[in-house]
C-alpha positions, 0 to 999 in steps of 0.5 A: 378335165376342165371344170365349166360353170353356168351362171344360169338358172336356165333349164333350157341352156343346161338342156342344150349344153347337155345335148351337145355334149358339156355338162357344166355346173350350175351357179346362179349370179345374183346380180341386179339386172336393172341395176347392172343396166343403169349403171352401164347407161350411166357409164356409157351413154344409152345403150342398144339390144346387143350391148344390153345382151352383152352387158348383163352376159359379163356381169353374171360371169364376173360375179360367178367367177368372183366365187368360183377359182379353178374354172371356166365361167359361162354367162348369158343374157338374152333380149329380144329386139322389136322395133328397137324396144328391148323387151327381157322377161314380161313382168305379167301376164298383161305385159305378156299379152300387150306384148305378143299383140305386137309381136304377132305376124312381125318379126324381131331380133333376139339377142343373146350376150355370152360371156367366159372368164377363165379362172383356172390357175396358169399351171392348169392351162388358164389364161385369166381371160374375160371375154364376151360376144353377142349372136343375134337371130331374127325370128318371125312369128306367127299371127295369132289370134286373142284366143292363141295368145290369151291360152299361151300367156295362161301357161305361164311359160312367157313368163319365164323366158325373154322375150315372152317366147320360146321355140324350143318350147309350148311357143314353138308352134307360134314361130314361123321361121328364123334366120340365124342360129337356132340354139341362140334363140334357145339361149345359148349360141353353140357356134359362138360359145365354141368360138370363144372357148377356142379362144382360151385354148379349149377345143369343144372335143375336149370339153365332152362329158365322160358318158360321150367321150365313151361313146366316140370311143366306142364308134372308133 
């Protein structure tokens, strides 16, 4: 079996593997992000939403797989995109509020940047791969009131989560549609994320757990 590791302390995105069959490893990177952001703006030029998202996804790989021989790495990042400021994690509960104020009754683009190296020895099926993509998904939110956003910022869940919001979560009453990829804006895009694994020969059936690997047995 192929050994998948998340760089990610999301419970949501290990959450989400596990319904759809993966259970990785969990290791967390400890990378700067403010730091990792600067330097790609000084190397690059000023950077939008996606390349961000994309940005900080390959960092955190790189820096798990650094410590980590004979797996496939799994890195994310997510930021959402309004009216071309890109927001991550509030940094308070003020920012929190300033920030559903304006997002209230509008719509955004959340960006998430996912990135795989494969450290795995060629004599296993590695290809020494480092790839990465980006799945963006508009979300549109609900017009709440002071009091909504007063309550919903009170329990600390905005806090956690780019954005400032969930829709797996206590946010979910407050989005009114999206367009797009449901599980991107969760975290983690699925299709992306199969997408890029078949690209270094490793098909999503190959990758289930024990448990559900039974279960397709048992309904054969």
């Amino acid at each position: 079996m192929t050994t998948l590791v998340l760089a990610s302390a999301s419970p949501a995105r290990r959450k989400l593997l596990a319904a759809a069959g993966l259970e990785p490893s969990i290791v967390v990177s400890s990378v700067d992000e403010d730091a990792v952001t600067a330097a790609a703006r000084e190397t690059y030029g000023e950077l939008v939403a996606e390349d961000v998202a994309l940005v900080l996804a390959r960092a955190k790989a790189e820096d798990v797989a650094d410590q980590i021989d004979d797996a496939v790495v799994i890195g994310c990042d997510s930021v959402l995109d309004l009216d071309g400021e890109i927001h991550g994690r509030p940094s308070s509960p003020a920012v929190a509020i300033a920030r559903w104020r304006q997002m209230r009754g509008r719509s955004g683009i959340l960006h998430t940047g996912h990135w795989v190296v494969d450290t795995r020895a060629e004599a296993d099926g590695g290809t020494g791969a480092t790839l990465g993509a980006t799945a963006s998904t508009t979300v549109h939110f609900a017009k709440l009131t002071d009091d909504e956003i007063d309550a919903y910022v009170a329990t600390g869940e905005p806090l956690r989560v780019a954005g400032g919001f969930t829709l797996d979560g206590l946010g979910g009453p407050f989005v009114t549609g999206i367009e797009g990829d449901p599980s991107n804006v969760v975290g983690l895009s699925l299709p992306l994320l199969r997408e890029l694994l078949l690209e270094l020969g490793l098909p999503w059936h190959e990758l289930l757990s024990s448990a559900h690997r039974g279960a397709q047995g048992e309904r054969h």
